[in-house]
PDB file of N, CA, C and O in Angstrom:
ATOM      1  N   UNK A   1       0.852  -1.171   0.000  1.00  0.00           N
ATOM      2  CA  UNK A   1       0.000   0.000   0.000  1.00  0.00           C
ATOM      3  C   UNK A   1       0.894   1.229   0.000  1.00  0.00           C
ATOM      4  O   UNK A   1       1.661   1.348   0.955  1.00  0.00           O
ATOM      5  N   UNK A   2       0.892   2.176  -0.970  1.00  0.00           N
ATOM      6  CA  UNK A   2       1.591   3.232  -0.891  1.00  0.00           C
ATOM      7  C   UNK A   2       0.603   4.553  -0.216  1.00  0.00           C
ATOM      8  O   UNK A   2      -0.592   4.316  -0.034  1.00  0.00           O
ATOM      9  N   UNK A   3       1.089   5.760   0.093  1.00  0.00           N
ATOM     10  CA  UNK A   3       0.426   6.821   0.328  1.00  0.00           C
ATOM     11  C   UNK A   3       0.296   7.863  -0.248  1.00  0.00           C
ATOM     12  O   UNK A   3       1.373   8.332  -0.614  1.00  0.00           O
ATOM     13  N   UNK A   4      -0.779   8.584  -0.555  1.00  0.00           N
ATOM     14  CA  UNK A   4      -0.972   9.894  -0.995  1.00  0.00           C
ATOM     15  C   UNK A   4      -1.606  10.947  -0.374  1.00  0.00           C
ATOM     16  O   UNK A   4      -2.704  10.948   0.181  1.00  0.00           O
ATOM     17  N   UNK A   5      -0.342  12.382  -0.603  1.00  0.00           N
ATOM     18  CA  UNK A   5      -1.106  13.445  -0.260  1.00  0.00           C
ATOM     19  C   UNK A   5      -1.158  14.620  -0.932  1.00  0.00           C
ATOM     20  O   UNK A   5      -0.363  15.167  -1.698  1.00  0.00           O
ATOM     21  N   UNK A   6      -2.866  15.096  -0.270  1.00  0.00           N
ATOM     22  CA  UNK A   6      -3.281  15.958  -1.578  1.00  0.00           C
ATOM     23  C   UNK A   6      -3.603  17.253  -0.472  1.00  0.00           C
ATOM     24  O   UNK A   6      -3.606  17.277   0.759  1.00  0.00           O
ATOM     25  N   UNK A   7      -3.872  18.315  -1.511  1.00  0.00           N
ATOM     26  CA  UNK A   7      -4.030  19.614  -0.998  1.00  0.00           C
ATOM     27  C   UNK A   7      -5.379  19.824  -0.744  1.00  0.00           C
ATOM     28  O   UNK A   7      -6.229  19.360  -1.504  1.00  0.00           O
ATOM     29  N   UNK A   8      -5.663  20.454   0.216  1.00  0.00           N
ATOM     30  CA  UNK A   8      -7.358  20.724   0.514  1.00  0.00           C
ATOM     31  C   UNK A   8      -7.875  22.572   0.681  1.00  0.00           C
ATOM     32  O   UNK A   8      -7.202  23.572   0.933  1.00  0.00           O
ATOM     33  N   UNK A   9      -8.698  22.466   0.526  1.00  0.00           N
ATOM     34  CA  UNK A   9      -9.092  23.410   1.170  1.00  0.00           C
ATOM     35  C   UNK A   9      -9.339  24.126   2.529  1.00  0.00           C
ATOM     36  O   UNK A   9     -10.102  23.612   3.347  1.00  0.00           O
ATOM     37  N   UNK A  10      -8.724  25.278   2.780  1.00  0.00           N
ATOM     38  CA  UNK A  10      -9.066  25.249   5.016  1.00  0.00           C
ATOM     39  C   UNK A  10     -10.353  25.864   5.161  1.00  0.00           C
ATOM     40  O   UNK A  10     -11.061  26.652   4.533  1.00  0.00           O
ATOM     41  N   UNK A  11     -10.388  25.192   6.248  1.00  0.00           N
ATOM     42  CA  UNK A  11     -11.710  25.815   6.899  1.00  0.00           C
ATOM     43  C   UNK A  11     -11.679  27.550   6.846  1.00  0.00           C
ATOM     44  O   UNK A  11     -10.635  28.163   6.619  1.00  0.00           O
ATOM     45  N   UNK A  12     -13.000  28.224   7.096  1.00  0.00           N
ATOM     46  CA  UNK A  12     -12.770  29.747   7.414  1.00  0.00           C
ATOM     47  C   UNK A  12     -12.054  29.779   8.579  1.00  0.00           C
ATOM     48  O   UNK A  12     -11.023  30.448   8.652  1.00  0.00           O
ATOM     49  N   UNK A  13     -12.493  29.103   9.551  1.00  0.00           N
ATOM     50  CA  UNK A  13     -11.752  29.162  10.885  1.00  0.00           C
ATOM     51  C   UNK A  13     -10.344  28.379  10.974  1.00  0.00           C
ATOM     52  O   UNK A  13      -9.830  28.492  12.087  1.00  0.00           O
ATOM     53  N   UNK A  14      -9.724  27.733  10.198  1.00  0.00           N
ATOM     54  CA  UNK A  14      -8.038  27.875  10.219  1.00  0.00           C
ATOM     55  C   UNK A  14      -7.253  28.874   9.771  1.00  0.00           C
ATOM     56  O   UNK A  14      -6.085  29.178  10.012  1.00  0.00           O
ATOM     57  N   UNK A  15      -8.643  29.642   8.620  1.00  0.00           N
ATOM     58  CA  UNK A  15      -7.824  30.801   7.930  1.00  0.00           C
ATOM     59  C   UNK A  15      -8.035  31.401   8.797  1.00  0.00           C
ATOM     60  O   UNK A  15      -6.894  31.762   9.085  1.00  0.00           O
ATOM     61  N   UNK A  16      -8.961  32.036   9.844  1.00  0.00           N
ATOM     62  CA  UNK A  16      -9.172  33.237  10.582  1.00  0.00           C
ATOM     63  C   UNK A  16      -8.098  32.704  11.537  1.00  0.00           C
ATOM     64  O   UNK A  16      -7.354  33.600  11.937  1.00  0.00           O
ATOM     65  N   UNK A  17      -7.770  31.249  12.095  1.00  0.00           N
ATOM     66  CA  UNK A  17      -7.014  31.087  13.557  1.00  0.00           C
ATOM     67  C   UNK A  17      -5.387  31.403  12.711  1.00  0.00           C
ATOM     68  O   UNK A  17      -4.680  32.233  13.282  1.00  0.00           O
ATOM     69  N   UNK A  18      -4.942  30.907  11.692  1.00  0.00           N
ATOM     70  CA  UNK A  18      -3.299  30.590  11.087  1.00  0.00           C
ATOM     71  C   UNK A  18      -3.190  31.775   9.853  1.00  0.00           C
ATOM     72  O   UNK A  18      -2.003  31.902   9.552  1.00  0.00           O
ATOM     73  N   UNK A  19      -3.990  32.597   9.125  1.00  0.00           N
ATOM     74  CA  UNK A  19      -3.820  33.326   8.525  1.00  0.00           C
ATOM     75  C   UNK A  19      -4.279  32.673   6.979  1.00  0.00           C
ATOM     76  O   UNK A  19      -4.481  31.478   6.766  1.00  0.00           O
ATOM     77  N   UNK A  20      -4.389  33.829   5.931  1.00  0.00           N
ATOM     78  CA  UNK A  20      -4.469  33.309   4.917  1.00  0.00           C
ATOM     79  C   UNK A  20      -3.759  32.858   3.554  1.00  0.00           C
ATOM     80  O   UNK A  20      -3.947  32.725   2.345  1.00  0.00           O
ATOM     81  N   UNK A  21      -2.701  32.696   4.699  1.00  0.00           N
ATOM     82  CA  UNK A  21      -1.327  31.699   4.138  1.00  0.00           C
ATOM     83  C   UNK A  21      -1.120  30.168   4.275  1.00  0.00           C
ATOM     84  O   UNK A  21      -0.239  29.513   3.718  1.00  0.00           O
ATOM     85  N   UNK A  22      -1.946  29.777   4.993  1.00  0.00           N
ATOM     86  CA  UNK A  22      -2.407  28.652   5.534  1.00  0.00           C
ATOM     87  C   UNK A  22      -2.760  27.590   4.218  1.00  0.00           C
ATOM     88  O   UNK A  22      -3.526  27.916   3.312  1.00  0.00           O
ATOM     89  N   UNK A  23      -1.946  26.051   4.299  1.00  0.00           N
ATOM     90  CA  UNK A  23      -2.046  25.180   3.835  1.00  0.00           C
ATOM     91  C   UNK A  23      -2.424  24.093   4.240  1.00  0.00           C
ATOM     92  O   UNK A  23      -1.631  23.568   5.021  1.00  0.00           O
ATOM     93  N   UNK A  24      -3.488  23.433   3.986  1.00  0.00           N
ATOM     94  CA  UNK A  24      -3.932  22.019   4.268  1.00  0.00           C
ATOM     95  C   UNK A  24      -4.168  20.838   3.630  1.00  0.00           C
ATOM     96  O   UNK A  24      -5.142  20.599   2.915  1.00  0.00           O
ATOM     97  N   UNK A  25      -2.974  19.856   3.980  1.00  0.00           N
ATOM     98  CA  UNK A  25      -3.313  18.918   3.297  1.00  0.00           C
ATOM     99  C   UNK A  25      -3.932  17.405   4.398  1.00  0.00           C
ATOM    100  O   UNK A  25      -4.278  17.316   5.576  1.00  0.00           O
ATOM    101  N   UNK A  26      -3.811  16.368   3.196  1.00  0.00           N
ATOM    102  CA  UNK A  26      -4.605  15.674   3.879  1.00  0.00           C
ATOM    103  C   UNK A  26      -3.426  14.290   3.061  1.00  0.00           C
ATOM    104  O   UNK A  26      -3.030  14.336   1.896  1.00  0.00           O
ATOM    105  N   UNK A  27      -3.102  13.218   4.047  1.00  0.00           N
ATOM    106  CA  UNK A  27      -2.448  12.238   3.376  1.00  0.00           C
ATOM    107  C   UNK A  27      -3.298  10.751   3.742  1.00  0.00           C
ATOM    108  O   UNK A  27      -3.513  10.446   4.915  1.00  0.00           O
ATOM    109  N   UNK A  28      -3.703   9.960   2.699  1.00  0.00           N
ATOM    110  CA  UNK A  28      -4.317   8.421   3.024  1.00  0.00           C
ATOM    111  C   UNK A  28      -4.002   7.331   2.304  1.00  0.00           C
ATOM    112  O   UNK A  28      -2.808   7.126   2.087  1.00  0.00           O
ATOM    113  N   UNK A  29      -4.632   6.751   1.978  1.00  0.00           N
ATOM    114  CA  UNK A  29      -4.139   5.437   1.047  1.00  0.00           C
ATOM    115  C   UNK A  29      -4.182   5.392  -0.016  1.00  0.00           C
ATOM    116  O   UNK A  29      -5.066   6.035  -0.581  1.00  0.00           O
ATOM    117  N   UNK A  30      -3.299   4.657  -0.739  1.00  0.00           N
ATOM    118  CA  UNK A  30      -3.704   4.936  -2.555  1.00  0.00           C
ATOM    119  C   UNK A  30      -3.352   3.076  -2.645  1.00  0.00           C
ATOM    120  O   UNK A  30      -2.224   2.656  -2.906  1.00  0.00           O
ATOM    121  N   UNK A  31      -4.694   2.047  -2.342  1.00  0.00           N
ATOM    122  CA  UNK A  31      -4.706   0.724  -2.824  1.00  0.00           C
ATOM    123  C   UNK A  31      -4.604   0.103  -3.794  1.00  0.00           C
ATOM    124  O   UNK A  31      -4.284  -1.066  -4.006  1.00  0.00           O
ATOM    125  N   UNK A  32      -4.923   1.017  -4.490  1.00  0.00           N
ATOM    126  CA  UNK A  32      -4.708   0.361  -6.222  1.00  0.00           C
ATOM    127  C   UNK A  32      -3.821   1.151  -7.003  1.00  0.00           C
ATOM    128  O   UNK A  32      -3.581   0.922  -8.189  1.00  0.00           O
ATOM    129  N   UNK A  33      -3.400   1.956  -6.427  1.00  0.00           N
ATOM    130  CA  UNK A  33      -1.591   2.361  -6.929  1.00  0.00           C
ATOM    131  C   UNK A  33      -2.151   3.257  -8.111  1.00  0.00           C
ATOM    132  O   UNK A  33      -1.528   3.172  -9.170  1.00  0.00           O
ATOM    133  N   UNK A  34      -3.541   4.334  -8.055  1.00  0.00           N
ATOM    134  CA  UNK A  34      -3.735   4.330  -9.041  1.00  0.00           C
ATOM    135  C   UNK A  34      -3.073   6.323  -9.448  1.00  0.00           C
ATOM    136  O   UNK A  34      -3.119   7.028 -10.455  1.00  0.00           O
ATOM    137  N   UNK A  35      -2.486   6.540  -7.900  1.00  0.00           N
ATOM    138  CA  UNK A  35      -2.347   8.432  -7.224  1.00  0.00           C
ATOM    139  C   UNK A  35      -3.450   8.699  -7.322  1.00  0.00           C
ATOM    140  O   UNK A  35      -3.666   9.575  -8.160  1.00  0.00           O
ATOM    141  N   UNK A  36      -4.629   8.165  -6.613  1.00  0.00           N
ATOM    142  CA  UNK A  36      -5.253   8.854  -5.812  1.00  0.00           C
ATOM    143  C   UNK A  36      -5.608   8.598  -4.543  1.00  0.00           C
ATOM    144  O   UNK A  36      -5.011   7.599  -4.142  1.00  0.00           O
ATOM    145  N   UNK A  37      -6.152   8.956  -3.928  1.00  0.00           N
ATOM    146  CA  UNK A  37      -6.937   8.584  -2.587  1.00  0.00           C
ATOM    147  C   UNK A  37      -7.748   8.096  -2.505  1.00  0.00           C
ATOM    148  O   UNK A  37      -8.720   8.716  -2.936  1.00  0.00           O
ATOM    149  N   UNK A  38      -8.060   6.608  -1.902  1.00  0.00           N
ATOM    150  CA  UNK A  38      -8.940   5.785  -1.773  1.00  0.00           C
ATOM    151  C   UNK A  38      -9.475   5.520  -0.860  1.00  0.00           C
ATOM    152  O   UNK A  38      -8.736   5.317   0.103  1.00  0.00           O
ATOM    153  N   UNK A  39     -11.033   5.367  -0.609  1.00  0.00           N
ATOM    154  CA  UNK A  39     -11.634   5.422   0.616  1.00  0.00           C
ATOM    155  C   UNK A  39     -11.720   3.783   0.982  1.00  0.00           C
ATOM    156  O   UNK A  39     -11.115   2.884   0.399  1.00  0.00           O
ATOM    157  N   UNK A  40     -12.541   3.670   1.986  1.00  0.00           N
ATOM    158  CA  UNK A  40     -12.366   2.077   2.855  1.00  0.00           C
ATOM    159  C   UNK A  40     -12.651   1.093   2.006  1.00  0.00           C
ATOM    160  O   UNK A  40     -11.937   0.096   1.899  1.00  0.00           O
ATOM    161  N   UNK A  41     -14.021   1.344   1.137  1.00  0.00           N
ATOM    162  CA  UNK A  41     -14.832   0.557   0.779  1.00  0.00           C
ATOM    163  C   UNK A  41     -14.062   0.117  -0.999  1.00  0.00           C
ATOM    164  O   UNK A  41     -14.417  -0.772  -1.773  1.00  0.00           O
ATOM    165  N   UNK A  42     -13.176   0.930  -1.120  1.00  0.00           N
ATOM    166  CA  UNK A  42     -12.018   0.560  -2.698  1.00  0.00           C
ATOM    167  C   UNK A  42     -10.912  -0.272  -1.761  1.00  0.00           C
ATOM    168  O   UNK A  42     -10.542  -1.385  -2.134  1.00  0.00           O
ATOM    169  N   UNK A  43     -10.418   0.299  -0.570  1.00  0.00           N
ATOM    170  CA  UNK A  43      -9.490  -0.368  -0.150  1.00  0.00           C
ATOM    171  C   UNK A  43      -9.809  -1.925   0.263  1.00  0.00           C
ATOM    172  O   UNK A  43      -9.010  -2.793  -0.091  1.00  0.00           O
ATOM    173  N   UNK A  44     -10.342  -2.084   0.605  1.00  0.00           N
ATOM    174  CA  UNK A  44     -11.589  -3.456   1.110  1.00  0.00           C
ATOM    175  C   UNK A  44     -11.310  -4.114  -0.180  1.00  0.00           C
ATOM    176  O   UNK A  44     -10.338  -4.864  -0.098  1.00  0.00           O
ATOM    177  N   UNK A  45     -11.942  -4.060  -1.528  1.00  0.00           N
ATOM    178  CA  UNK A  45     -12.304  -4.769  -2.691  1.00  0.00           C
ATOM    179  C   UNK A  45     -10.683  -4.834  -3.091  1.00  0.00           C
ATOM    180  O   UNK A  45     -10.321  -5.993  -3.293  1.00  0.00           O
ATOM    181  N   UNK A  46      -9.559  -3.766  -3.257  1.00  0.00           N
ATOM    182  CA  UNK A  46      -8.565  -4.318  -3.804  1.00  0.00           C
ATOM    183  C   UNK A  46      -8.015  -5.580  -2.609  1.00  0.00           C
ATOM    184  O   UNK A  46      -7.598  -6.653  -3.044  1.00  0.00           O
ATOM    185  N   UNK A  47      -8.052  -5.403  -1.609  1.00  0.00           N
ATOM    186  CA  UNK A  47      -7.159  -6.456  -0.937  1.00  0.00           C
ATOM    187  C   UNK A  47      -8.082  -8.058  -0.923  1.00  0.00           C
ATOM    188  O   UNK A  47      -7.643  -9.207  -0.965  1.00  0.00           O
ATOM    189  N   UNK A  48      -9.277  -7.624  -0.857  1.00  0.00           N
ATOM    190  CA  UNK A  48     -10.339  -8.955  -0.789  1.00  0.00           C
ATOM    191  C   UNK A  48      -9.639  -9.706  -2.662  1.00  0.00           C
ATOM    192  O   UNK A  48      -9.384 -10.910  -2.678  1.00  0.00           O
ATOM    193  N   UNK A  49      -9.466  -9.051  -3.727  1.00  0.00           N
ATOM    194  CA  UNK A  49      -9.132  -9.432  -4.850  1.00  0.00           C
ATOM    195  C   UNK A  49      -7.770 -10.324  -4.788  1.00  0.00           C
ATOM    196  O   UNK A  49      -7.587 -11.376  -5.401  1.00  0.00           O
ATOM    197  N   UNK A  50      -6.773  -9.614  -3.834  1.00  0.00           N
ATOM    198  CA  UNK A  50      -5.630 -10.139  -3.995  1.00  0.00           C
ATOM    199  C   UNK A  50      -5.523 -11.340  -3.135  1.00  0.00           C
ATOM    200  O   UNK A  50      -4.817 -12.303  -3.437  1.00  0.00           O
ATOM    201  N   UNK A  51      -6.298 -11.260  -1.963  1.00  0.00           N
ATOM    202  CA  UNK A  51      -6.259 -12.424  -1.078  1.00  0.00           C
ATOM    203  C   UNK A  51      -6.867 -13.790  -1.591  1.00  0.00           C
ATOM    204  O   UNK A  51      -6.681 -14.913  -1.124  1.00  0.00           O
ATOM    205  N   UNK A  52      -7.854 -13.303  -2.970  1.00  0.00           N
ATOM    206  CA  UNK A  52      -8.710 -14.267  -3.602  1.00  0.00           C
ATOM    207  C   UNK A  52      -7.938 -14.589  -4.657  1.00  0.00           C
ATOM    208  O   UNK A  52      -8.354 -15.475  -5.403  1.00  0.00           O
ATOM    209  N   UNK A  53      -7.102 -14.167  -4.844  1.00  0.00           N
ATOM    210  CA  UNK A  53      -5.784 -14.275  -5.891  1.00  0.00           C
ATOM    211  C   UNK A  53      -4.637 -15.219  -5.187  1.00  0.00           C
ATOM    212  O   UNK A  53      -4.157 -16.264  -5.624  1.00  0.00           O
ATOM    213  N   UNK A  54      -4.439 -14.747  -4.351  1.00  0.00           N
ATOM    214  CA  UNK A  54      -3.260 -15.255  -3.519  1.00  0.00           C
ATOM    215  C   UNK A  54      -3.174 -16.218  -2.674  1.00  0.00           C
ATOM    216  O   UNK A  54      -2.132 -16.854  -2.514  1.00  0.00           O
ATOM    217  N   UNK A  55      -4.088 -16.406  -2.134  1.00  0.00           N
ATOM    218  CA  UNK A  55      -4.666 -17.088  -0.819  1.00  0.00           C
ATOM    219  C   UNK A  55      -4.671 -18.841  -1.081  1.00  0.00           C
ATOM    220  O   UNK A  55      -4.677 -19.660  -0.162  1.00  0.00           O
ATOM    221  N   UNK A  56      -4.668 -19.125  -2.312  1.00  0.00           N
ATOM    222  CA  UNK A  56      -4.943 -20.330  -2.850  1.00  0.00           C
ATOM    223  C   UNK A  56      -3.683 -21.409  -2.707  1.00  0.00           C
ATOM    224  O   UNK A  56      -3.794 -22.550  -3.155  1.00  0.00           O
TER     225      UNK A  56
END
């Protein structure tokens, strides 16, 4: 499993607390190697594939 991180948008209230120089990112999983960010339910199906691949 590799990782990816991407740039977000801040809240009004990080810009009002850190200024509006303020950067937010966000880093999570990328399961299928594809650069992007993948939520539980992609991460789930690639590993259930490989274990059904592998497992044998």
């Amino acid at each position: 499993m590799s990782k990816v991180t991407i740039i977000v948008k801040p809240e009004p209230e990080e810009i009002a607390k850190y200024g509006t120089d303020v950067v937010k990112s966000l880093t999570g999983s990328d399961c299928d190697r594809d650069g992007f960010m993948d939520d539980n339910a992609t991460c789930n199906a690639v590993y259930y594939k490989l274990w059904m691949t592998y497992a044998r």
